[in-house]
MIMIVEX-18252 format. One record per atom (N, C-alpha, C, O): residue number from 1; residue in three letters; atom name; x, y, z. Coordinates in nm, 2 decimals. Layout:
<nodes>
+-----+-----+----+--------+--------+--------+
:   i :  aa : at :     px :     py :     pz :
+-----+-----+----+--------+--------+--------+
: NUM : ALA : CA :      X :      Y :      Z :
...
+-----+-----+----+--------+--------+--------+
</nodes>
This chain:
<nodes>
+-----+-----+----+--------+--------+--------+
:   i :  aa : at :     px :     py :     pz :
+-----+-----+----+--------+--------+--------+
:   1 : UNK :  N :  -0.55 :  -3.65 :  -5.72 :
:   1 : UNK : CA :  -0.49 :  -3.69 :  -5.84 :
:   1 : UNK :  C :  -0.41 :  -3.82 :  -5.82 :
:   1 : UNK :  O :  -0.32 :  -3.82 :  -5.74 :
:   2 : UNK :  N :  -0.45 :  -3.95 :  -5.89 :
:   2 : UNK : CA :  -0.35 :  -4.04 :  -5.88 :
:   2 : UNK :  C :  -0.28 :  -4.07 :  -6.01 :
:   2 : UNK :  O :  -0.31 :  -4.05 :  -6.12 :
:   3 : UNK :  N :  -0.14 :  -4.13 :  -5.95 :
:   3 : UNK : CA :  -0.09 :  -4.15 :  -6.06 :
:   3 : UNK :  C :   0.01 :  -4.31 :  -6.03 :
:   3 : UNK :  O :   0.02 :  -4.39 :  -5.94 :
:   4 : UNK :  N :   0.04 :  -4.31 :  -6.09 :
:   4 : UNK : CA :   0.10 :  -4.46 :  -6.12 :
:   4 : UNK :  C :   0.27 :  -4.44 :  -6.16 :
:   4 : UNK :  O :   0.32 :  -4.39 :  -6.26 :
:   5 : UNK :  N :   0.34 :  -4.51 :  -6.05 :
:   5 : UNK : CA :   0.47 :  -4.43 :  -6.10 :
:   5 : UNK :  C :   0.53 :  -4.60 :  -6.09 :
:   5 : UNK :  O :   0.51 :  -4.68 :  -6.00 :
:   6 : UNK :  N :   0.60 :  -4.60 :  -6.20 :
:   6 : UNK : CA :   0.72 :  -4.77 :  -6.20 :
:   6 : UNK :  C :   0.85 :  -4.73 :  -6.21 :
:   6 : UNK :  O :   0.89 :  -4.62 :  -6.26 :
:   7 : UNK :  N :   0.93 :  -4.81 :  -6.15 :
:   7 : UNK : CA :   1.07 :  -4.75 :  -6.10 :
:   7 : UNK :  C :   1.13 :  -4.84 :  -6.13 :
:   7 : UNK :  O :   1.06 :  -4.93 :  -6.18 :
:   8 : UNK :  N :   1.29 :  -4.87 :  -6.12 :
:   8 : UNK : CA :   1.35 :  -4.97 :  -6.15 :
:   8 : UNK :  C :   1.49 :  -4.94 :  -6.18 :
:   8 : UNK :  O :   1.52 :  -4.86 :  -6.27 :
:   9 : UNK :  N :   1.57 :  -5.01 :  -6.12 :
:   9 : UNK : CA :   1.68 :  -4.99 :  -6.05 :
:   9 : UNK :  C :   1.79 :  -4.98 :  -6.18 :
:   9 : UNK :  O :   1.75 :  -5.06 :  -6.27 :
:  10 : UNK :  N :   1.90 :  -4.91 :  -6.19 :
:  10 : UNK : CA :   1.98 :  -4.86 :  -6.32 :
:  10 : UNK :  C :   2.12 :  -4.93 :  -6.26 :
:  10 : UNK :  O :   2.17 :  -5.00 :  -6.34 :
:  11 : UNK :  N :   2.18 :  -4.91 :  -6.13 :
:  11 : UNK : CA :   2.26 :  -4.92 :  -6.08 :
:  11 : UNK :  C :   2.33 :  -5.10 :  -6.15 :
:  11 : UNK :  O :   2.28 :  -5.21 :  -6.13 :
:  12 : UNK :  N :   2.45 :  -5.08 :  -6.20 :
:  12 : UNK : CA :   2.52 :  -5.14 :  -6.22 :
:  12 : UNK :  C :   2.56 :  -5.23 :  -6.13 :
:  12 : UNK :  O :   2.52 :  -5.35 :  -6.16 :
:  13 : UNK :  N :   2.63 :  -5.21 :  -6.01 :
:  13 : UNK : CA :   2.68 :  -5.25 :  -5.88 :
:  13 : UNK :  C :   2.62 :  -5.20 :  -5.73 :
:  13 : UNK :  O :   2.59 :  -5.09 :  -5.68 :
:  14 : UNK :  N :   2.59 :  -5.36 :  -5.69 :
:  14 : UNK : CA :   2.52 :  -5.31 :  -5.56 :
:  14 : UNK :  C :   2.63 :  -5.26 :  -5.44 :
:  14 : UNK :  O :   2.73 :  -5.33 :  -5.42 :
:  15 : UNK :  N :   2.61 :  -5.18 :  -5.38 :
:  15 : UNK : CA :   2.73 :  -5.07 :  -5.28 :
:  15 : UNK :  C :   2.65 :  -5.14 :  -5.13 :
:  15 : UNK :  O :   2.57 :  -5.23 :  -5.12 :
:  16 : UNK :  N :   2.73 :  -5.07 :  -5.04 :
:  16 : UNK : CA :   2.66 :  -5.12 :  -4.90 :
:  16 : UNK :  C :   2.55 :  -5.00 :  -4.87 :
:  16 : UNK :  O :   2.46 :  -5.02 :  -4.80 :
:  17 : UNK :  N :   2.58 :  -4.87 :  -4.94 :
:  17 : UNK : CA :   2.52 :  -4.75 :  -4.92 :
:  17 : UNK :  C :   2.39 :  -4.80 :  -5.01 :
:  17 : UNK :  O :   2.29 :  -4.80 :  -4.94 :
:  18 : UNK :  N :   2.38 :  -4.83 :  -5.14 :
:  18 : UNK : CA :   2.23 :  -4.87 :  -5.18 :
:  18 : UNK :  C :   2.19 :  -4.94 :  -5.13 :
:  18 : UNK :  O :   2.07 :  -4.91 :  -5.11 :
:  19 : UNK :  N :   2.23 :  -5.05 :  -5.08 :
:  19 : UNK : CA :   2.15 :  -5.17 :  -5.00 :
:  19 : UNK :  C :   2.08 :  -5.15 :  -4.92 :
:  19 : UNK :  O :   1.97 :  -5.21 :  -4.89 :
:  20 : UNK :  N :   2.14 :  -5.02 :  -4.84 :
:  20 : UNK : CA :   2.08 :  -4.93 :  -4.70 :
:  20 : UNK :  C :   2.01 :  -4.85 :  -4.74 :
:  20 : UNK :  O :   1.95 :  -4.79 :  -4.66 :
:  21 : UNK :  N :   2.00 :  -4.81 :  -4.89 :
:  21 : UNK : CA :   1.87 :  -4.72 :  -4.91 :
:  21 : UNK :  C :   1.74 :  -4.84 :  -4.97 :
:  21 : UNK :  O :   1.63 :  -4.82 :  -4.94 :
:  22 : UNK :  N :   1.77 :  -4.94 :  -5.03 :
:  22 : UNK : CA :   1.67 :  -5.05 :  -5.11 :
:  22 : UNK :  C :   1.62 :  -5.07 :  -4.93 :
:  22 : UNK :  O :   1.52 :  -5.00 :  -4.91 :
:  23 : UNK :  N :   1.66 :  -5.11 :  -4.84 :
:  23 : UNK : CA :   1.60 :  -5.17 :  -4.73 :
:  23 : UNK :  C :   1.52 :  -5.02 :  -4.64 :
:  23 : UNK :  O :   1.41 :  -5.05 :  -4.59 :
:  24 : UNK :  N :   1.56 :  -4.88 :  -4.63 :
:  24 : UNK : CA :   1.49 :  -4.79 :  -4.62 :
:  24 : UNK :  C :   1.33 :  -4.76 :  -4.71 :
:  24 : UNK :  O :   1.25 :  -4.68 :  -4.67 :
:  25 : UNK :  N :   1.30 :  -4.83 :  -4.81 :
:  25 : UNK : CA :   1.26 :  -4.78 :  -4.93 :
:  25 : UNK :  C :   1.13 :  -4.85 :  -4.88 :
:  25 : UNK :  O :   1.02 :  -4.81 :  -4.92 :
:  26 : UNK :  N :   1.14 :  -4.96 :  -4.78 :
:  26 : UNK : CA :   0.96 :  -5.02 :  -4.74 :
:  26 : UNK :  C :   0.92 :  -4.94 :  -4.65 :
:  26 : UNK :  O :   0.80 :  -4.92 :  -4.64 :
:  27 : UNK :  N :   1.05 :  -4.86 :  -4.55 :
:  27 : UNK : CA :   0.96 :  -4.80 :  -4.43 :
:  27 : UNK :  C :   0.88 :  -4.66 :  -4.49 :
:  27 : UNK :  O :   0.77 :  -4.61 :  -4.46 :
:  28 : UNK :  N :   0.97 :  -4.63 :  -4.59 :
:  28 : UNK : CA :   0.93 :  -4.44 :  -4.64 :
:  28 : UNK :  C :   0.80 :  -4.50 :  -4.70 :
:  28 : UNK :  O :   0.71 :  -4.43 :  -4.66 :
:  29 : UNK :  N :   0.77 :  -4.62 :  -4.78 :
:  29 : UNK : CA :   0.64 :  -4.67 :  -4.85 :
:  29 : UNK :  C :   0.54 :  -4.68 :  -4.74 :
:  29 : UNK :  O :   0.43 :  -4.62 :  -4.76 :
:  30 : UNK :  N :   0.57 :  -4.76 :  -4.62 :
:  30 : UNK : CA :   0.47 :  -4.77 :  -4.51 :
:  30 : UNK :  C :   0.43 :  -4.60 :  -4.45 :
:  30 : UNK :  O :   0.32 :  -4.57 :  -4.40 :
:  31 : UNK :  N :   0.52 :  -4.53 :  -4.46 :
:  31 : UNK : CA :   0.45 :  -4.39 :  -4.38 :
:  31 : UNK :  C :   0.40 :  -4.32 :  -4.49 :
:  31 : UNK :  O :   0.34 :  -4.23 :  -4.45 :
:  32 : UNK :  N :   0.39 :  -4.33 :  -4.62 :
:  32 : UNK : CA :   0.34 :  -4.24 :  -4.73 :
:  32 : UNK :  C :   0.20 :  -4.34 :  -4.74 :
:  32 : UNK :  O :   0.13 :  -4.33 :  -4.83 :
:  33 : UNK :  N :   0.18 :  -4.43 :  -4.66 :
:  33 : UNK : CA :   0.07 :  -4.54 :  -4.73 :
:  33 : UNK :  C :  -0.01 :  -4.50 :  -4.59 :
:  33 : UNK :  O :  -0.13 :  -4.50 :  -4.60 :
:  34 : UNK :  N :   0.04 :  -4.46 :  -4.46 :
:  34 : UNK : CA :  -0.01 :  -4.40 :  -4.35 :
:  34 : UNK :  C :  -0.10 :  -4.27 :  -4.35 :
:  34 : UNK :  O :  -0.21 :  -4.25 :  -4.30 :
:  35 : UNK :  N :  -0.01 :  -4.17 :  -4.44 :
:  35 : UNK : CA :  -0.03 :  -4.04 :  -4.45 :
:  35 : UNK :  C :  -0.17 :  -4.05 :  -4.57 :
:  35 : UNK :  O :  -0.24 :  -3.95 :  -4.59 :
:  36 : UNK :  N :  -0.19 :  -4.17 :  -4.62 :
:  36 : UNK : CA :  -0.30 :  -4.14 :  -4.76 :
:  36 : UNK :  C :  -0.26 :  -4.11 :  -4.90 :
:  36 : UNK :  O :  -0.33 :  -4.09 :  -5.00 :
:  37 : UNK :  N :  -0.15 :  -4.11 :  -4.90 :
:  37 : UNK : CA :  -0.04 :  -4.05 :  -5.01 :
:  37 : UNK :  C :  -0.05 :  -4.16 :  -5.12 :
:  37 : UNK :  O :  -0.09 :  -4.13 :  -5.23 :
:  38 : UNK :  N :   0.00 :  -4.30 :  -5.10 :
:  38 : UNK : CA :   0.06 :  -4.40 :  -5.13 :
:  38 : UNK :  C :  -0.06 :  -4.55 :  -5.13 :
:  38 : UNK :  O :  -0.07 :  -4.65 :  -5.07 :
:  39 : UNK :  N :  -0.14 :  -4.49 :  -5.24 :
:  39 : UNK : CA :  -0.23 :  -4.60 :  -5.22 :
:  39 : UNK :  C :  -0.23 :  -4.75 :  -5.17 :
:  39 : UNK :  O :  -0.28 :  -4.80 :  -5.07 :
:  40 : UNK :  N :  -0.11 :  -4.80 :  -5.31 :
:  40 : UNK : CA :  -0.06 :  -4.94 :  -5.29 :
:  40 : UNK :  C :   0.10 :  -4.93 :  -5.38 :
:  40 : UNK :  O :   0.15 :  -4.86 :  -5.47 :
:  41 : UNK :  N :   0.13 :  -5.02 :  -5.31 :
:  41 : UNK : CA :   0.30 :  -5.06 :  -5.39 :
:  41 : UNK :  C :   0.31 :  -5.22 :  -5.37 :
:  41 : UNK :  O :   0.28 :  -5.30 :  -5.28 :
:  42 : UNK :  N :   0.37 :  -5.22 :  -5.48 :
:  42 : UNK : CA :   0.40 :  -5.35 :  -5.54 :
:  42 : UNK :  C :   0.54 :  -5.39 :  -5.62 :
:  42 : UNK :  O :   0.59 :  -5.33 :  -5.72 :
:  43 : UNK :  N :   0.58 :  -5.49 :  -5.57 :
:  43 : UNK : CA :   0.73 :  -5.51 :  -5.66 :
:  43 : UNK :  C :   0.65 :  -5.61 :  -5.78 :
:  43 : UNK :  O :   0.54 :  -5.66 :  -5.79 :
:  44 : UNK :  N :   0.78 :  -5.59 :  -5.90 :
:  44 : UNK : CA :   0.74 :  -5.62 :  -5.99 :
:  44 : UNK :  C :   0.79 :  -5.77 :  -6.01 :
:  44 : UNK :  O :   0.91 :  -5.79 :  -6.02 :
:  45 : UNK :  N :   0.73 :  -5.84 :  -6.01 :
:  45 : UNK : CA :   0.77 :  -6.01 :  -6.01 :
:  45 : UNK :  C :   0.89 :  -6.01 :  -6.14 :
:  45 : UNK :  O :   0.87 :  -5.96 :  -6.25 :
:  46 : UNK :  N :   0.99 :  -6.07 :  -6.11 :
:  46 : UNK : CA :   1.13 :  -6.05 :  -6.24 :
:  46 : UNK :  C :   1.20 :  -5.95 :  -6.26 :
:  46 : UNK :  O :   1.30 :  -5.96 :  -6.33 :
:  47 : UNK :  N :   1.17 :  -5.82 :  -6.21 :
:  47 : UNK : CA :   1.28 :  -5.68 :  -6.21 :
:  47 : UNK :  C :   1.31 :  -5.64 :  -6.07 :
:  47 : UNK :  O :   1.27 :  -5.69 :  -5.96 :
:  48 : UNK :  N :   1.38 :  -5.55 :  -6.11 :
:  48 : UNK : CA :   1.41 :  -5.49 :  -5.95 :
:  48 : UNK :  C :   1.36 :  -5.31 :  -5.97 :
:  48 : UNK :  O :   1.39 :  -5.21 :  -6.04 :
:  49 : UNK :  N :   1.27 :  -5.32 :  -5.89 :
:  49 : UNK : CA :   1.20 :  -5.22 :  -5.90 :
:  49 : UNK :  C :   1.03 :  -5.27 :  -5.82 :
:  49 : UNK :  O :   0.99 :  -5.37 :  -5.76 :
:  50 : UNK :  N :   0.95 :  -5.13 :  -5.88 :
:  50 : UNK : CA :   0.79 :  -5.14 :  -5.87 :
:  50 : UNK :  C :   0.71 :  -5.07 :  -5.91 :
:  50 : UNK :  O :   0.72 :  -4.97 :  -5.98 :
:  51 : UNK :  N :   0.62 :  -5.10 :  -5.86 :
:  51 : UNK : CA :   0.44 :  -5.01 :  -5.89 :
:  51 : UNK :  C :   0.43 :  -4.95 :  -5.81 :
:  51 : UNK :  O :   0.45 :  -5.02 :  -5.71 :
:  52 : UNK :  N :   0.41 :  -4.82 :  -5.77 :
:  52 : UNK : CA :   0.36 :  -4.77 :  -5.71 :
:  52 : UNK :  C :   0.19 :  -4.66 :  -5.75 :
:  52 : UNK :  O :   0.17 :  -4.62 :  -5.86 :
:  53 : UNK :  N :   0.10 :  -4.65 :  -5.64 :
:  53 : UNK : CA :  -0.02 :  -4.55 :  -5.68 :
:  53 : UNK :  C :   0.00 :  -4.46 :  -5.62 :
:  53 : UNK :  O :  -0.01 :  -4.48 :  -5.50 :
:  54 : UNK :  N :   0.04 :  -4.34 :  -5.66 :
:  54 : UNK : CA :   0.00 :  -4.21 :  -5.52 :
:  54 : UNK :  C :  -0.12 :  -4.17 :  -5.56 :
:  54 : UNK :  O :  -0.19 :  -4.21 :  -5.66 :
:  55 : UNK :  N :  -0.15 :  -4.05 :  -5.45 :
:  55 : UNK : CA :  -0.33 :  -4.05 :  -5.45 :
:  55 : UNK :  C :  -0.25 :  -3.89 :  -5.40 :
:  55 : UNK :  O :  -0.17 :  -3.91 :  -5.31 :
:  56 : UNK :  N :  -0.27 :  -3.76 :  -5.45 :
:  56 : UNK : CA :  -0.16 :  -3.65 :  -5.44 :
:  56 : UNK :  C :  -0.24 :  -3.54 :  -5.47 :
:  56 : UNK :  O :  -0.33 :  -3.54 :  -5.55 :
:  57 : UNK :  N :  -0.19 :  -3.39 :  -5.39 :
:  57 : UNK : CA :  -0.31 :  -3.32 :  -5.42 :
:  57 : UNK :  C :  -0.24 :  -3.22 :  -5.59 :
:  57 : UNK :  O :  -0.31 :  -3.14 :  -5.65 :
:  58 : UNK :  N :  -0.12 :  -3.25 :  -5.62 :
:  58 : UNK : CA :  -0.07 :  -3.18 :  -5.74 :
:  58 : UNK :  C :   0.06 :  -3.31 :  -5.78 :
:  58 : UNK :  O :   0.09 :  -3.43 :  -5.75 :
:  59 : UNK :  N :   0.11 :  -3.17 :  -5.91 :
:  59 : UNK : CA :   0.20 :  -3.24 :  -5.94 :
:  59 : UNK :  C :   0.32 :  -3.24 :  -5.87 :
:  59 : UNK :  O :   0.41 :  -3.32 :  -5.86 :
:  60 : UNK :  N :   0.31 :  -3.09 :  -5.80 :
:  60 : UNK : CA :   0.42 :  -3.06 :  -5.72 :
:  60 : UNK :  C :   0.45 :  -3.14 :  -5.60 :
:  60 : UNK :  O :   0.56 :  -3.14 :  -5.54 :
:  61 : UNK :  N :   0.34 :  -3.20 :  -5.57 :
:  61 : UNK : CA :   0.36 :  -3.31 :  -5.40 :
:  61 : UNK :  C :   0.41 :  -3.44 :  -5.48 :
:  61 : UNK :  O :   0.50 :  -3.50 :  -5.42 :
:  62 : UNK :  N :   0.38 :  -3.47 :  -5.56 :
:  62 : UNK : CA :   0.41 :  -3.59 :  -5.67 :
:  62 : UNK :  C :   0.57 :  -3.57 :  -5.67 :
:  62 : UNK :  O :   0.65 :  -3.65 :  -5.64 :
:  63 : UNK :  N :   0.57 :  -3.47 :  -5.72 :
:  63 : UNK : CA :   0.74 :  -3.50 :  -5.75 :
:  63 : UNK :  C :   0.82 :  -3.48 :  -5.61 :
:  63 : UNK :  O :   0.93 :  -3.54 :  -5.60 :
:  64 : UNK :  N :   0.77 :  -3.41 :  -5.50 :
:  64 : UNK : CA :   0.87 :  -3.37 :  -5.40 :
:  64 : UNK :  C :   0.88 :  -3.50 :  -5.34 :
:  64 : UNK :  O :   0.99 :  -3.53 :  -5.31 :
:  65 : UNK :  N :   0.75 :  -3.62 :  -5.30 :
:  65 : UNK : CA :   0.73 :  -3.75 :  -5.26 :
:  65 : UNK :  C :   0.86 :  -3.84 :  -5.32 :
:  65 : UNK :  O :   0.95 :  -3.90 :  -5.25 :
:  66 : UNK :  N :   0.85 :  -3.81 :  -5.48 :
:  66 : UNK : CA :   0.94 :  -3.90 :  -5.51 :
:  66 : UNK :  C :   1.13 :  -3.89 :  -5.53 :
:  66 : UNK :  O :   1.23 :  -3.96 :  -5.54 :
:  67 : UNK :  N :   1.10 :  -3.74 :  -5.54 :
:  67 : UNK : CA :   1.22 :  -3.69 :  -5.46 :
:  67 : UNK :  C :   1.31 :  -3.73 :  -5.34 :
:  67 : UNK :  O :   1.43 :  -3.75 :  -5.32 :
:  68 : UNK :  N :   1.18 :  -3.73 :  -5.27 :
:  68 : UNK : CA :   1.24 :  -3.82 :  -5.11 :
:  68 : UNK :  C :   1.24 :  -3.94 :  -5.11 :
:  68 : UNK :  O :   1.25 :  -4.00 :  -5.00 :
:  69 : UNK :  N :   1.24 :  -3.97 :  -5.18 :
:  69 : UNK : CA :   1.27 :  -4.19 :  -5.22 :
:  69 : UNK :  C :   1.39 :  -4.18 :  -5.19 :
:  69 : UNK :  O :   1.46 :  -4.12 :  -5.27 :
:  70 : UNK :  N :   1.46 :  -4.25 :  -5.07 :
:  70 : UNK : CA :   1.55 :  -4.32 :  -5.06 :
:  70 : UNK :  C :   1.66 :  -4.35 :  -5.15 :
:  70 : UNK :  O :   1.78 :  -4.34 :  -5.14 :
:  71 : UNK :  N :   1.57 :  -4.41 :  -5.26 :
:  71 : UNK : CA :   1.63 :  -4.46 :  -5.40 :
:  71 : UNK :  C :   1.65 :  -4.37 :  -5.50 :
:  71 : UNK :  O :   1.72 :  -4.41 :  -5.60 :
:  72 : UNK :  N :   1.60 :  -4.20 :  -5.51 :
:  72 : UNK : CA :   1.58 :  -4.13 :  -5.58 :
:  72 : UNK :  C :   1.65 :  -4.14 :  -5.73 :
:  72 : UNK :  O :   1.61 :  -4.15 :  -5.84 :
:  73 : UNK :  N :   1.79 :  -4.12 :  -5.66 :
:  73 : UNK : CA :   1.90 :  -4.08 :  -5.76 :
:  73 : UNK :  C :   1.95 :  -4.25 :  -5.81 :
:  73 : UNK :  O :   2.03 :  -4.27 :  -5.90 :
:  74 : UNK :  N :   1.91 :  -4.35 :  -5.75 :
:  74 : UNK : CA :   1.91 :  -4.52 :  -5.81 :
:  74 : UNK :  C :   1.83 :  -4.60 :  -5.90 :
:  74 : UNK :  O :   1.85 :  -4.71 :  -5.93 :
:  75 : UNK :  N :   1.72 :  -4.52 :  -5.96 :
:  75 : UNK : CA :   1.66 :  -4.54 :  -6.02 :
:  75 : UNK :  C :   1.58 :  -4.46 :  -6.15 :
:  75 : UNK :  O :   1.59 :  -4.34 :  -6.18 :
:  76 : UNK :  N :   1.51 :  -4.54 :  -6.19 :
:  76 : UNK : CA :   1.43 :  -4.47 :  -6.35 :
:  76 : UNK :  C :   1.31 :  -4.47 :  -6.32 :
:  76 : UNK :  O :   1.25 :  -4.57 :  -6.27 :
:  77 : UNK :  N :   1.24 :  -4.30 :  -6.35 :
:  77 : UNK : CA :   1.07 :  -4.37 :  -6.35 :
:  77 : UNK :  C :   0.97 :  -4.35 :  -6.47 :
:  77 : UNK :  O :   1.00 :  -4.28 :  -6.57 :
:  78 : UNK :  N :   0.88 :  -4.40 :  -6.47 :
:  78 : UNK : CA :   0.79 :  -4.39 :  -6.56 :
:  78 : UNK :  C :   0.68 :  -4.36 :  -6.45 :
:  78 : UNK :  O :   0.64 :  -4.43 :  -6.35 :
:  79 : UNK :  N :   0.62 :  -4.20 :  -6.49 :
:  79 : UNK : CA :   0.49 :  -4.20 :  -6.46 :
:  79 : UNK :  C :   0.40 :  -4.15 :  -6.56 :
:  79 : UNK :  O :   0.41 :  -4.09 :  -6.66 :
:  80 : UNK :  N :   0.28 :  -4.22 :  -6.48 :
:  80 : UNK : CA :   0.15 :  -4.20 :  -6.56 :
:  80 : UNK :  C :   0.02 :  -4.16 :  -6.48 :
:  80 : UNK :  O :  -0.03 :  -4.24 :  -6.40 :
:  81 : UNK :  N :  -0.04 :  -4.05 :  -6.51 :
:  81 : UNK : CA :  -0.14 :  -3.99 :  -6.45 :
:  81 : UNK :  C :  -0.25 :  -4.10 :  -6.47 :
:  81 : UNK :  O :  -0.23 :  -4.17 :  -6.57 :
:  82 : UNK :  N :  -0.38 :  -4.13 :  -6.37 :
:  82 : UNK : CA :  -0.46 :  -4.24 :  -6.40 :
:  82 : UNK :  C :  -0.60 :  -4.11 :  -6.42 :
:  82 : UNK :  O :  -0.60 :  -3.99 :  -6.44 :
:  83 : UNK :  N :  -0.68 :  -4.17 :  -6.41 :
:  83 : UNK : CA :  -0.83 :  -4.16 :  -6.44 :
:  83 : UNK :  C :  -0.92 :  -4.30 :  -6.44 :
:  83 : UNK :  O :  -0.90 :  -4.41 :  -6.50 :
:  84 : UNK :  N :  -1.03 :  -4.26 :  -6.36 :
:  84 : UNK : CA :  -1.18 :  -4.38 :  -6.37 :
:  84 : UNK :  C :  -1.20 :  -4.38 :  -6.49 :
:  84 : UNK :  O :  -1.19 :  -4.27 :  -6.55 :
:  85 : UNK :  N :  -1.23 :  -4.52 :  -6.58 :
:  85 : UNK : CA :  -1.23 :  -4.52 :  -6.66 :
:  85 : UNK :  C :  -1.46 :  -4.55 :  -6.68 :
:  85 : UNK :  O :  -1.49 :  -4.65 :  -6.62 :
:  86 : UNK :  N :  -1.55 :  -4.49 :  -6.73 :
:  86 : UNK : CA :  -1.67 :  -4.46 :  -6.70 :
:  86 : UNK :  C :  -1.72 :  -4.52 :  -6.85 :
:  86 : UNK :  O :  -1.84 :  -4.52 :  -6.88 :
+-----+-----+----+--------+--------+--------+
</nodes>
């Protein structure tokens, strides 16, 4: 199942503790992109935030994935389940 998830950062004030999760937030992308999980990610040119694709065997690995974001509780998401379009 893929899905398409956009994020984007809520946080008022940048802390030294977010800073240190925004700079964690490429390595957790590079091992979920290792594992097969994490198709592609992309920052969004003009916001602070991104695109992300997972490629996921449910909804339940979907949400536990983004659960463990770094950024979890820093941000807003919008997801959207994809489909081939035929």
């Amino acid at each position: 199942m893929k899905f398409l998830v956009i994020w984007s950062f809520r946080v008022t004030s940048i802390t030294s503790d977010v800073i240190k999760n925004i700079f964690s937030l490429r390595e957790y992308a590079k091992s979920l992109k290792e594992k097969g999980k994490l198709e592609m990610y992309y920052h969004i040119v003009g916001k602070h935030g991104g695109a992300w694709i997972f490629n996921v065997e449910s909804n339940e690995e979907l949400e536990n994935l983004i659960a463990a974001m770094p950024v979890y509780n820093l941000v807003e998401y919008e997801i959207y389940p994809l489909t081939e379009m035929h």
